[in-house]
C-alpha positions in Angstrom: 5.3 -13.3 -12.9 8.0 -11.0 -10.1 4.7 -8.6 -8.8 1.5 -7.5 -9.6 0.4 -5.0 -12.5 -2.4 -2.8 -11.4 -5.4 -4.2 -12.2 -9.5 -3.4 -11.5 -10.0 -5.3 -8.4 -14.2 -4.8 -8.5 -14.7 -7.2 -11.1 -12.0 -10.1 -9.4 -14.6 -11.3 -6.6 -16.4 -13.9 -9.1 -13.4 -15.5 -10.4 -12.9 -18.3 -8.1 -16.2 -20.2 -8.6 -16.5 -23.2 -10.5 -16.3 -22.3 -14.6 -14.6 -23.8 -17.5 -13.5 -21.7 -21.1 -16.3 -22.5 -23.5 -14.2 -20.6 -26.0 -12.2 -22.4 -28.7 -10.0 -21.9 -31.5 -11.5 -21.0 -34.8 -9.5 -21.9 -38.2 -7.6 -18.8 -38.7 -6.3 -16.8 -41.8 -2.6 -15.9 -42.6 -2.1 -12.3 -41.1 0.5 -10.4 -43.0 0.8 -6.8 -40.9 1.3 -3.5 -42.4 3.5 -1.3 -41.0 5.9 1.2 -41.9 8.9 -0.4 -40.3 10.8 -2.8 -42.3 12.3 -4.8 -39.7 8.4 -5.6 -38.3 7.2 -6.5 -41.8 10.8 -9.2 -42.6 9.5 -10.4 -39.5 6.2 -11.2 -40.0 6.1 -12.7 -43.5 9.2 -14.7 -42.6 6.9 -16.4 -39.7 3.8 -16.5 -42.0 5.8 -18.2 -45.2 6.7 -21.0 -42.5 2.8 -21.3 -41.7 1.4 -21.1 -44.9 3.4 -24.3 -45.9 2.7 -25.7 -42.1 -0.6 -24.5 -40.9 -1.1 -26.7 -38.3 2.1 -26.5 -36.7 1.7 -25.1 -33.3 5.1 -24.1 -32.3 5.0 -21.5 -35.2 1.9 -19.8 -33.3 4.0 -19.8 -30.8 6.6 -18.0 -32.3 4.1 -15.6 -33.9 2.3 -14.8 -30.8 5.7 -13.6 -29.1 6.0 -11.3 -31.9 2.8 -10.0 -31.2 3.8 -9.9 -28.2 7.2 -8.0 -29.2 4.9 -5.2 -30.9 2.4 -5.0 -27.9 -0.2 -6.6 -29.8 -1.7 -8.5 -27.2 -4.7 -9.5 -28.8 -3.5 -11.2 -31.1 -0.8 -12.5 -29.3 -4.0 -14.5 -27.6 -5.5 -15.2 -30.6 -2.4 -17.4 -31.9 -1.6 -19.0 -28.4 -5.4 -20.1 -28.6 -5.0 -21.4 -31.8 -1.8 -23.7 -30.5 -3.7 -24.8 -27.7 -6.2 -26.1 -30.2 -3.5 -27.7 -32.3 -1.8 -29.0 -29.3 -4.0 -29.0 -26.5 -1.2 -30.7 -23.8 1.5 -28.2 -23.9 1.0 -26.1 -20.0 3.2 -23.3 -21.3 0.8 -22.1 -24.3 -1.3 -21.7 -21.4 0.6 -20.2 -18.8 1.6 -17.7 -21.5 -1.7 -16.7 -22.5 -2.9 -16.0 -19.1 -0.5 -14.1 -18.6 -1.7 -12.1 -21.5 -4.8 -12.2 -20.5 -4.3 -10.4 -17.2 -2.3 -8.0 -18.7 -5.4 -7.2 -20.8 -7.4 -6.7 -17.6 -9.6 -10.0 -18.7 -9.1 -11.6 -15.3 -12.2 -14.3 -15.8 -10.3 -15.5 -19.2 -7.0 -15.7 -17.3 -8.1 -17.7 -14.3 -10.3 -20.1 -17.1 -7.1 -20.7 -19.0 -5.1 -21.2 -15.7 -7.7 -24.0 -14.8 -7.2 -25.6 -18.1 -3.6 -25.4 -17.4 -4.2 -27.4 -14.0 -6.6 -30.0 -16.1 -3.8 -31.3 -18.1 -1.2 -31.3 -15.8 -2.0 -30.6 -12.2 1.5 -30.5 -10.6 2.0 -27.4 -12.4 3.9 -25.2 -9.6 3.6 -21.8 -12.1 0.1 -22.4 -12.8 -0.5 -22.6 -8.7 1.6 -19.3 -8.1 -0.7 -17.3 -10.8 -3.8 -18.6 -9.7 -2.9 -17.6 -6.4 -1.9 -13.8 -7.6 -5.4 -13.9 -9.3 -6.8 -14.3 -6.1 -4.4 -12.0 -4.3 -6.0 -8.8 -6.7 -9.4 -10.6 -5.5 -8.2 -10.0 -2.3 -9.2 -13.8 -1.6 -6.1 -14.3 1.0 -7.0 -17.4 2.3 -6.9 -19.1 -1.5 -4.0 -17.2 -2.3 -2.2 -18.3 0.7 -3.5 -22.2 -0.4 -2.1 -21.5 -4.0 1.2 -20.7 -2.6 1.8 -23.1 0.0 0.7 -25.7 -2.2 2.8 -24.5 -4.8 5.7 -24.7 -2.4 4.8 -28.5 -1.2 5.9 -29.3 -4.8 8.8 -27.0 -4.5 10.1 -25.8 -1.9 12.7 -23.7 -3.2 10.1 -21.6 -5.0 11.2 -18.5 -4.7 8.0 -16.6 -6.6 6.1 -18.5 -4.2 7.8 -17.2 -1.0 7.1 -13.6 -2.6 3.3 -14.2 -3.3 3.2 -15.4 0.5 5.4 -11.8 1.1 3.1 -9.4 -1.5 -0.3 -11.4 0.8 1.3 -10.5 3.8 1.8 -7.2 2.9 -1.5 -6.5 1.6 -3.0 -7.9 4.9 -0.9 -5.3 6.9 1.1 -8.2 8.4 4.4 -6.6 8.3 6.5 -8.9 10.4 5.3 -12.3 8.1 5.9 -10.3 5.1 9.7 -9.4 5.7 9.8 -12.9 6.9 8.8 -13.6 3.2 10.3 -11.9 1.6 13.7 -13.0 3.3 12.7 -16.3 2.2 12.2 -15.8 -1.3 15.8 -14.2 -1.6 17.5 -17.0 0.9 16.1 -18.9 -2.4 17.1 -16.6 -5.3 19.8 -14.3 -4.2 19.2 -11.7 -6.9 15.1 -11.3 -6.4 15.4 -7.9 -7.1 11.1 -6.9 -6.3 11.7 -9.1 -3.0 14.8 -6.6 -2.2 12.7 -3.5 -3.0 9.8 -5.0 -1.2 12.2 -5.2 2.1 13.7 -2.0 1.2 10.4 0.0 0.9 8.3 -1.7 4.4 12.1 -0.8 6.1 11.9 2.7 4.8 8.0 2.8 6.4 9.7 2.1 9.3 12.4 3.9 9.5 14.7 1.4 9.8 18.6 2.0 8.4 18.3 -2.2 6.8 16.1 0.1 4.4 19.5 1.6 3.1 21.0 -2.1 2.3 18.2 -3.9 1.0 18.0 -0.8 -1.8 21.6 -1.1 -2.7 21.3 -4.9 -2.8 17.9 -4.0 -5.6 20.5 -1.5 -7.2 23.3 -4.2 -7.4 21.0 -6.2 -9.5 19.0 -3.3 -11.8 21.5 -0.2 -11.5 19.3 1.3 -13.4 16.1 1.1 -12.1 14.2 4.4 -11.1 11.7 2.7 -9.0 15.2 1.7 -6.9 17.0 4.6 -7.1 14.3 7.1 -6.0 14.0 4.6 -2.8 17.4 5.3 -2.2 17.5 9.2 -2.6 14.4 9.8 -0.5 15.9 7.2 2.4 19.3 9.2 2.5 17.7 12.8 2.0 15.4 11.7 5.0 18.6 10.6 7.0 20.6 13.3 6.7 23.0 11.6 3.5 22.3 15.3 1.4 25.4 14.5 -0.7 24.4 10.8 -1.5 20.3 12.1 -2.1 21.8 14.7 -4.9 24.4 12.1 -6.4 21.1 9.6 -6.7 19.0 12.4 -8.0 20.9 13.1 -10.4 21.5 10.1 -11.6 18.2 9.3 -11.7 18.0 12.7 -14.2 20.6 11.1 -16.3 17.8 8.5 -17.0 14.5 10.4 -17.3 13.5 13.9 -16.6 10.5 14.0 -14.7 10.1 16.4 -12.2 9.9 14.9 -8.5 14.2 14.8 -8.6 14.1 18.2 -9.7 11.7 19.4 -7.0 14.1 17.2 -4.2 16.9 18.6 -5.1 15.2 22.1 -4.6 14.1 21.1 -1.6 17.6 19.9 -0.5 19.2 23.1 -1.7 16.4 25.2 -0.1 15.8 24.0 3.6 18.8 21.9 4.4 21.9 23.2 2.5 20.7 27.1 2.8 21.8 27.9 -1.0 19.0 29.2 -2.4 20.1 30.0 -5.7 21.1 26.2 -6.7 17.2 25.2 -5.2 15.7 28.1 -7.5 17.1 26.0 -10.4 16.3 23.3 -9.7 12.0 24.4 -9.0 12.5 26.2 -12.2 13.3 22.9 -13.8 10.8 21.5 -12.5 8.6 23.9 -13.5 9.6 23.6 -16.8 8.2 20.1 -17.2 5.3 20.6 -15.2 3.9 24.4 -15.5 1.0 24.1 -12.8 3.7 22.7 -10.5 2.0 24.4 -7.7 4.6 23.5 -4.2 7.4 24.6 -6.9 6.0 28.1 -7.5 5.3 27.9 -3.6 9.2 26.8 -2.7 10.8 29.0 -5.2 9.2 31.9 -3.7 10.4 31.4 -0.4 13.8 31.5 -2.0 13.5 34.1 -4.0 12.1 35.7 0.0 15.3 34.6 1.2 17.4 36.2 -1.1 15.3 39.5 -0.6 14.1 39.7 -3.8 10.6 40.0 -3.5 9.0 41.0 -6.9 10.1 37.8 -7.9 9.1 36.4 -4.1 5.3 38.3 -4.8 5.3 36.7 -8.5 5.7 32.9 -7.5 3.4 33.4 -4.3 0.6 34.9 -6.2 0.9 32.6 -9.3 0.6 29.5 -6.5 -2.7 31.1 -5.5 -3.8 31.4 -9.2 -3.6 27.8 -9.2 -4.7 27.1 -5.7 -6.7 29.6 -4.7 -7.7 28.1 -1.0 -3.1 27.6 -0.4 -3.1 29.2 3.2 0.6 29.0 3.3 1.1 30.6 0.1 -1.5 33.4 1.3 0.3 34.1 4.8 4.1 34.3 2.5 2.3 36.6 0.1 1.2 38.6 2.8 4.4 38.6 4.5 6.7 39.7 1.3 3.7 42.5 0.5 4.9 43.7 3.8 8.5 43.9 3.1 
């Protein structure tokens, strides 16, 4: 696992006390899915012909539970990976795999029982070490993540997801300067760790530093794509003055997906830097079109619409902004300002 999913952190402070899973695999019936897409149901009875003639055949659980997993059925995804584990009880990635699950599912105990399992049967595991120590990074145990990770990386060294737990810690902690150290690691170890390049890219870009710039184009070499990346990138060259490069990202980015943040910075761009007002009222209409109660886009556009002295339109925006925010000093001293003119 490259990062952490959001997960509820109150409930994570018991999990690293002694306990073992009491839970076992029960005998379990043939599932044949209904759905109305073709493709899912060939899938399924292909997989459950196979286990009807070999029911105790664990790598076919295996095989089903990543179709589950295919169709986001977690659940019973689990269900089948348990069901392996009971069939073959010495296999560490039927674990791994259903821990993984399990956190996903929020069921943090259940992962971190499965992940000590894992460590019964074979206890050189380095994967098992590097999740048990993100387990305890979301229980904000640092000290036992930190042990996870380090002794992960006495068995491997070149562990690059190891160097970037020891970064994502370090971050956490506030300790800037040992997580870019980190996170330089774990890419000196995998050259195309992409959440290690947009870890370094984002603390950079706190800090206003211009390495922000390469390490974003270095996430963007390896996931072109990527929006989390490219809106990095537009905000760090809008802030520094790169208008032409912000607008070129932005709109890629709206190539992608239209949501309205790129529509709103383009606005903005348009509006207090480039000085044409018309192309920024487009774009805070667009916006505005995807999000109606938009409030600093009804705010922006009439400021624009000030600017270009037309100031029905101005007095429209300005007073909708205080429909929706009634306590918006700014919008209350514009109104009053274009009432005037």
């Amino acid at each position: 696992m490259k990062g952490l999913t959001p997960l509820i952190l109150a409930i994570a402070f018991y999990l690293f006390s002694c306990n073992t899973d009491n839970s076992s695999a029960t005998e379990q019936d043939i599932i044949v899915r209904d759905s109305t897409e073709s493709e899912q149901i060939v899938e399924f009875r292909a997989i459950n012909e196979l286990l009807k003639k070999d029911i105790n055949n664990a790598n076919l659980y295996l095989k089903r539970a990543k179709l589950f997993m295919k169709y986001n059925d977690l659940s019973s995804a689990v269900n089948d990976l348990s069901r392996a584990i009971k069939i073959d009880s010495l296999i560490p990635d039927y674990y791994l795999l259903k821990a993984e699950l399990l956190k996903n599912q929020v069921k943090l105990k259940e992962a971190k029982q499965t992940l000590d399992q894992c460590m019964l049967i074979d206890n050189g595991n380095v994967q098992a070490r590097i999740e048990l120590g993100w387990l305890a990074l979301v229980a904000k145990n640092y000290k036992q993540a930190l042990d996870y990770a380090d002794a992960a990386l006495k068995r491997d060294i070149h562990n690059a997801e190891a160097y970037y737990l020891k970064g994502m810690i370090f971050e956490d902690k506030q300790d800037t300067v040992l997580a870019i150290s980190s996170f330089n690691t774990a890419i000196e170890q995998e050259n195309d760790y992409y959440e290690a390049y947009i870890q370094l890219g984002l603390l950079h870009y706190y800090q206003s530093n211009k390495l922000a710039k390469e390490y974003l184009k270095n996430a963007l070499r390896i996931k072109p794509n990527s929006l989390e990346a490219l809106y990095a990138y537009a905000m760090y060259c809008q802030e520094n003055e790169e208008y032409n490069e912000a607008i070129e990202t932005y709109y890629k980015i709206l190539k992608i997906d239209q949501y309205r943040e790129p529509y709103f910075n383009l606005g903005f761009i348009h509006q207090e830097y480039l000085k044409v007002y018309d192309v920024a009222i487009e774009n805070y209409t667009k916006a505005i079109a995807i999000e109606p109660r938009y409030l600093e886009a009804y705010y922006n556009r009439g400021l624009c619409y000030e600017e270009l002295k037309d100031y029905k339109k101005a007095e429209k925006d300005l007073r909708h902004a205080l429909k929706l925010n009634p306590q918006y000093t700014h919008a209350a001293i514009a109104l009053e300002r274009v009432l005037k003119k």
